[in-house]
C-alpha positions as CSV (number, residue, x, y, z in Angstrom):
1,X,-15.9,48.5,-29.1
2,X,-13.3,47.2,-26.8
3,X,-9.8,48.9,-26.8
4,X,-6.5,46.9,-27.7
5,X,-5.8,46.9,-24.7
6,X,-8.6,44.9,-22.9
7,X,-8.4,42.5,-25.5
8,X,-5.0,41.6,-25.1
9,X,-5.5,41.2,-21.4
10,X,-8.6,39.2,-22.2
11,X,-6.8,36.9,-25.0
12,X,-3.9,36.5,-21.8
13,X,-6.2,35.5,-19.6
14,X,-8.1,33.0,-21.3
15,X,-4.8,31.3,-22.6
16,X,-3.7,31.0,-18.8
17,X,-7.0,29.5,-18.0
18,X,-6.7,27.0,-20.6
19,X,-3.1,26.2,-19.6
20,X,-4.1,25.8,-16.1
21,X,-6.7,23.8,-16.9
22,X,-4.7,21.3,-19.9
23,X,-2.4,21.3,-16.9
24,X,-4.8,20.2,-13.8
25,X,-6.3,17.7,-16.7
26,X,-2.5,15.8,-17.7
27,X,-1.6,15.4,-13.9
28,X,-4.7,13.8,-13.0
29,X,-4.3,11.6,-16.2
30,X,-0.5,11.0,-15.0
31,X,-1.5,10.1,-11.4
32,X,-3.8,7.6,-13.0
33,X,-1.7,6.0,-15.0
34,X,0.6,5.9,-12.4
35,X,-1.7,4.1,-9.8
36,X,-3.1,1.6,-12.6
37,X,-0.5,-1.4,-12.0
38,X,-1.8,-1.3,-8.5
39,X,-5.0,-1.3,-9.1
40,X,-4.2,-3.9,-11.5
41,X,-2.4,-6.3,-9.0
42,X,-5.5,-5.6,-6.3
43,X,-7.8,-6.8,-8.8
44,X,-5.7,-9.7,-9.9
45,X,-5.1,-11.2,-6.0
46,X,-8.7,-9.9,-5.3
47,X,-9.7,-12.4,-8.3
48,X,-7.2,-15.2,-7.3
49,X,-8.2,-15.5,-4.1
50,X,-11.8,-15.8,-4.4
51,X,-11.5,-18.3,-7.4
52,X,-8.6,-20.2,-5.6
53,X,-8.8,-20.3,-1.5
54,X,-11.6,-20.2,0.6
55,X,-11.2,-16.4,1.0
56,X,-14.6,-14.6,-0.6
57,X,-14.7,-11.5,1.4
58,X,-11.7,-9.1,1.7
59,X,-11.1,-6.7,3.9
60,X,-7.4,-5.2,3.4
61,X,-5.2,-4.8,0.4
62,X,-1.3,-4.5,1.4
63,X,1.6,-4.1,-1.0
64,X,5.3,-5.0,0.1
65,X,8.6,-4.5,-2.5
66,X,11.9,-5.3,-0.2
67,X,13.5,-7.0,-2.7
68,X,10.4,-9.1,-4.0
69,X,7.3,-7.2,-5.0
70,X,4.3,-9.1,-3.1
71,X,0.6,-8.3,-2.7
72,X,-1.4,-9.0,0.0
73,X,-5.0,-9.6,1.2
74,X,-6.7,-10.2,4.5
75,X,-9.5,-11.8,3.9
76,X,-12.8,-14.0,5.3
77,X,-14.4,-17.8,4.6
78,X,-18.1,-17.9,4.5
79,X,-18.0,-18.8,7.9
80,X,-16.0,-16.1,8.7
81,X,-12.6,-18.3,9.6
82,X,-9.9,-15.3,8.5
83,X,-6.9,-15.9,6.2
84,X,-3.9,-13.8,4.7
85,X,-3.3,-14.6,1.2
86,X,0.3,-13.2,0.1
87,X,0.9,-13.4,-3.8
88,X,4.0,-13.1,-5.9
89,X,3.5,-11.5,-9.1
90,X,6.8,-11.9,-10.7
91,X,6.8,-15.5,-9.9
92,X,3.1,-16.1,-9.7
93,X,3.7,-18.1,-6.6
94,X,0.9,-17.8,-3.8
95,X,0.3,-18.3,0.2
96,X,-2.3,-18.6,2.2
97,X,-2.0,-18.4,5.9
98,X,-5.2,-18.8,8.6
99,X,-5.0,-16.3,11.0
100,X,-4.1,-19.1,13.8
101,X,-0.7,-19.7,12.1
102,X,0.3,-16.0,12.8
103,X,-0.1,-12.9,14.1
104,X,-2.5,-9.8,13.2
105,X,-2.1,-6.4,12.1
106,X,-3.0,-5.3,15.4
107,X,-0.8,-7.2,17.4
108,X,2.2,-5.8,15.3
109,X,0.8,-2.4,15.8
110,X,0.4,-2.9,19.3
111,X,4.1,-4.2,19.8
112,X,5.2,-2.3,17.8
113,X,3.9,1.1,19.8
114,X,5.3,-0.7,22.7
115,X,8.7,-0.6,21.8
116,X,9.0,2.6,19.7
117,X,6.8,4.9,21.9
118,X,8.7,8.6,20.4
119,X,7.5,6.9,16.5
120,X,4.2,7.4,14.4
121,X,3.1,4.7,12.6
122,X,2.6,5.6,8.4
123,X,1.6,2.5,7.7
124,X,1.2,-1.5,8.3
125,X,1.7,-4.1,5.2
126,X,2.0,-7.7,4.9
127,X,4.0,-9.0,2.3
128,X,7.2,-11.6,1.4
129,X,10.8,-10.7,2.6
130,X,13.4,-13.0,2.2
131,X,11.4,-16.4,1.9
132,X,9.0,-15.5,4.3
133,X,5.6,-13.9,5.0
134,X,6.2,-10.6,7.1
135,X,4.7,-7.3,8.5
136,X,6.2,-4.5,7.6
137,X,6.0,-1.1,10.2
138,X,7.2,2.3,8.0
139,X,7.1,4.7,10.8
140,X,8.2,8.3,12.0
141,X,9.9,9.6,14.4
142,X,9.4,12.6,16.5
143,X,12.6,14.2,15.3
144,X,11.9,13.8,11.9
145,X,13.8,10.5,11.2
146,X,11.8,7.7,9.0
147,X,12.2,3.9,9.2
148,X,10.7,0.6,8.9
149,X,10.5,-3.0,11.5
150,X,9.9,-6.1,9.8
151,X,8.4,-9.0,11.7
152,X,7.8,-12.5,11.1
153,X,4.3,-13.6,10.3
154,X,4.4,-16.4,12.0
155,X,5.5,-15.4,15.9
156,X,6.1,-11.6,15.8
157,X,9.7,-12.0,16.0
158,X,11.0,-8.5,14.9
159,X,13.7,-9.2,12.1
160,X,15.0,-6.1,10.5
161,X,15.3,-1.8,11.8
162,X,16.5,0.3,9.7
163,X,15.9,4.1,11.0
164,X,17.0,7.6,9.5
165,X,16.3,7.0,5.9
């Protein structure tokens, strides 16, 4: 027979257990949730492009909100020629560029580390910012500081710095 005792600690136990794991189980489900218009959008440009430019391979997703919301894909022909496809969601307008009519990830990260030498790069997207196809570079700095570069597809041209958000 167990004492009154070691059942009550038994009985608190199991009810923090299931609390902790109701708990583990919601966030996951939130997190979902939360992550399922993205997901949503990927599949939608994923599917536009194939059915609607001579993309049929993709290679990177990218998502951009300064002031439009745009999704992004870089993306091969059959041949291989490359192409950046930028879409519009809210307007359902769509570009695509070929890789010849602007510049790479890589050469944004590469000017990019030129100039800012004391920053860490978080991450690279392509996307639309004020009627035009851009890069966007959200970076760090070493002391802590965050901000983002935006460059012009087409030449590289950097366009906006805004530091110490």
């Amino acid at each position: 027979m167990i004492q009154d005792d070691t059942r009550q600690t038994l009985k608190f136990i199991s009810w923090v257990i299931g609390i902790i794991v109701i708990a583990f189980v919601a966030s996951i489900l939130i997190f979902y949730y939360a992550g399922s218009r993205s997901r949503g959008n990927n599949q939608k440009i994923a599917e536009i492009a194939r059915t609607k430019t001579p993309i049929k391979n993709i290679q990177s997703y990218y998502h951009l909100d300064r002031g439009t919301s745009s999704y992004a894909i870089t993306g091969t022909a059959k041949k291989g020629k490359r192409y950046y496809f930028v879409y519009l969601p809210n307007s359902k307008k769509a570009y695509l560029y070929p890789a010849n009519k602007g510049v790479s990830e890589a050469y944004i990260k590469n000017k990019f580390k030129s100039s800012h030498s004391d920053a860490t790069i978080n991450h690279i997207n392509l996307g639309w910012y004020k009627g035009q196809a851009v890069w966007e570079v959200a970076y760090k700095k070493h002391n802590g500081n965050l901000g983002y570069t935006i460059y012009e597809f087409k030449d590289g041209n950097d366009i906006s710095e805004v530091d110490n958000l």
